[in-house]
C-alpha positions, 0 to 999 in steps of 0.5 A, spaced: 482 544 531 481 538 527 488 537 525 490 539 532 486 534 535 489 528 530 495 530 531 494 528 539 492 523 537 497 521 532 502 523 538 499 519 544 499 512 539 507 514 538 508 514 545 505 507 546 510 504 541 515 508 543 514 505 550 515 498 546 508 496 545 509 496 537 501 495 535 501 495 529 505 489 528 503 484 533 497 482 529 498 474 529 495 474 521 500 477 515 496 483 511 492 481 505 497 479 500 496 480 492 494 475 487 500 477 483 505 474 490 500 468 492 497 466 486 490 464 488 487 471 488 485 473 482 478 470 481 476 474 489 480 480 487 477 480 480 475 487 480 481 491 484 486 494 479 491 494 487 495 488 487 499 491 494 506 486 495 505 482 500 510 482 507 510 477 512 507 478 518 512 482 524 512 478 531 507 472 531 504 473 539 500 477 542 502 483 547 498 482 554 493 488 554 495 491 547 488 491 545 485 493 551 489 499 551 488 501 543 481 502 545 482 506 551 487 510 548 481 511 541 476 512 545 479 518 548 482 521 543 475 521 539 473 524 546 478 529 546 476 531 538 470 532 540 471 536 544 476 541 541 471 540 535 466 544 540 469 548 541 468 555 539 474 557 532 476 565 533 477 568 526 485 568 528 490 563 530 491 565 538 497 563 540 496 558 546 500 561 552 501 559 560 499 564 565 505 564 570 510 568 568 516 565 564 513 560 561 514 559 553 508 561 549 506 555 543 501 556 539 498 551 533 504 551 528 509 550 533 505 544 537 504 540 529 511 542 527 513 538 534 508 532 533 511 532 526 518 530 529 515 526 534 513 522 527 519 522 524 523 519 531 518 513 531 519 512 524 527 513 525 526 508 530 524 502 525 528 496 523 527 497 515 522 490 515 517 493 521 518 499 516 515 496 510 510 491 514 508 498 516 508 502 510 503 495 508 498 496 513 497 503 511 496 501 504 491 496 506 488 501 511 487 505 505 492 510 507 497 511 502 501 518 505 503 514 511 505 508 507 509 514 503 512 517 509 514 509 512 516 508 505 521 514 505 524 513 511 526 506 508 529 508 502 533 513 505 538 508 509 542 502 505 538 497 503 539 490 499 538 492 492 532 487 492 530 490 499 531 496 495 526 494 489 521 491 493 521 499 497 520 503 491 514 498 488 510 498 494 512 506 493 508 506 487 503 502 489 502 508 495 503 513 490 497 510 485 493 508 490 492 516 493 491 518 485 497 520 483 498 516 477 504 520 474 508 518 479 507 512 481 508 511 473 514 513 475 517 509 480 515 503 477 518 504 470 524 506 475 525 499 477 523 496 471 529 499 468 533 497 473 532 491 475 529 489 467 523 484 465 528 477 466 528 478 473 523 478 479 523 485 482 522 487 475 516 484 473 513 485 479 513 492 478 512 492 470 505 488 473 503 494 478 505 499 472 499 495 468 495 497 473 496 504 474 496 505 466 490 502 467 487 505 473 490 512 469 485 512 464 491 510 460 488 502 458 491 502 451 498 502 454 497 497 460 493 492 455 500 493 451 505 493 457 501 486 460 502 483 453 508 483 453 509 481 460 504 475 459 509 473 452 516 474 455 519 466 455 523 470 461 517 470 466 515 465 470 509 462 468 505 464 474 506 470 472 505 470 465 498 467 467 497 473 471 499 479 466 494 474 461 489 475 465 490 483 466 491 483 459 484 479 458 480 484 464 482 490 461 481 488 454 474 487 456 474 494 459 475 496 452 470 493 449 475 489 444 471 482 447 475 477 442 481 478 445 479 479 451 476 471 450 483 469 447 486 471 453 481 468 458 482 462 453 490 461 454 489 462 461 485 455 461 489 452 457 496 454 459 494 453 468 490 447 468 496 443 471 497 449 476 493 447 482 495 454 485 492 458 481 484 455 482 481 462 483 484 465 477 482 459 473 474 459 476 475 468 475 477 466 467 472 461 466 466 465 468 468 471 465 470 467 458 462 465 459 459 471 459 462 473 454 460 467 449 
């Protein structure tokens, strides 16, 4: 009954943006960005292993009475869960009928597989950066399998090869981010290969792939993997400086705390004309003090 009354629920929001009032992206303000892509972030996000990719934000203005009608439509859908909630639960599934003669009979099943669709045509009505930006707000809203879905629908249109990497690492953080490790390993590693450490798209996702081998209780492999990222001359600095620091908090985690002190050191040494970079710097200095 739950799934029945989210997916009504799912299925009166789907209207609204059918209809033209796209809520989620009418925000004035960008999703939060990783420490990866702004570059300040590390200190305040020192103890999150996710660095989701930032996206800009989709519309700058306010649609007159989105708000307002958001909260009438939440407040009646948990109405309406509530009471189908209450509702007494028969041992078998009942087909739900009309009484008057001639009219089709849907049970459960078949209301889900509707609403189903009714997703699917929303999604497919998307532009791939609403898509994306979607596909963010969903991870940052801690809901990966509707990051997962936005981001499938994406990649299965023609897309830039940049606009391509760009999807598939936001699928794997999707991917880590549900505890699916092994595959968001694998389509990391995916666009690593493709677009290799001496471009761009490669080094964002072998950064997020430290991240998910770190987060995949495979430490040793992520420790190795942001060493190298953090020693690549193809890098650019600013993330040689944030795959050192990835270095130095997961060698701390493994108890290894000279060179966890030798990163946090390079980091001091290597950033200091690098103004963007005050939070990692502050984060770096104060964890190379606790571990003096």
């Amino acid at each position: 009954m739950q799934n029945a009354g989210q997916m009504i629920g799912g299925f009166l929001l789907g209207a609204v943006i059918t209809g033209g009032i796209f809520w989620g992206f009418y925000n004035p303000d960008p999703p939060p960005a990783s420490f990866d892509a702004r570059g300040e972030e590390a200190g305040r996000e020192a103890e999150r292993d996710d660095a989701p990719v930032s996206v800009p934000p989709i519309g700058s203005k306010s649609m007159p009475g989105v708000e307002a009608e958001l909260r009438r439509l939440i407040l009646k859908i948990a109405d309406l869960e509530a009471k189908i909630d209450a509702m007494p639960r028969p041992v078998t599934r009942t087909p739900v009928g009309d009484p008057i003669p001639g009219m089709a009979v849907v049970d459960e099943e078949s209301l889900v597989r509707a609403l189903e669709r009714v997703e699917e045509k929303k999604l497919d009505a998307l532009t791939v950066d609403e898509l994306l930006a979607l596909s963010q707000k969903h991870v940052n809203d801690q809901e990966p399998t509707a990051a997962r879905k936005a981001l499938e629908a994406a990649l299965t249109r023609e897309l830039e090869p940049k606009t391509r990497a760009r999807a598939m690492t936001q699928l794997g953080i999707a991917h880590r981010s549900s505890g699916d490790y092994l595959e968001s390993a694998r389509v990391l590693q995916d666009v690593v290969d493709s677009y290799g450490l001496d471009s761009s798209e490669g080094t964002s996702a072998a950064y997020q792939l430290v991240w998910t081998h770190s987060r995949g209780d495979d430490k040793q492999r992520a420790l190795q993997l942001a060493s190298t990222l953090a020693g690549s001359p193809q890098v650019s600095a600013t993330m040689r400086i944030h795959a050192r620091w990835s270095e130095g908090v997961i060698a701390e985690r493994l108890g290894d705390r000279q060179r966890a002190r030798t990163a946090f050191e390079a980091i001091l040494r290597d950033g200091r004309d690098m103004p963007n970079l005050g939070n990692t710097l502050d984060n770096a200095k104060q964890r190379l003090e606790a571990l003096r």
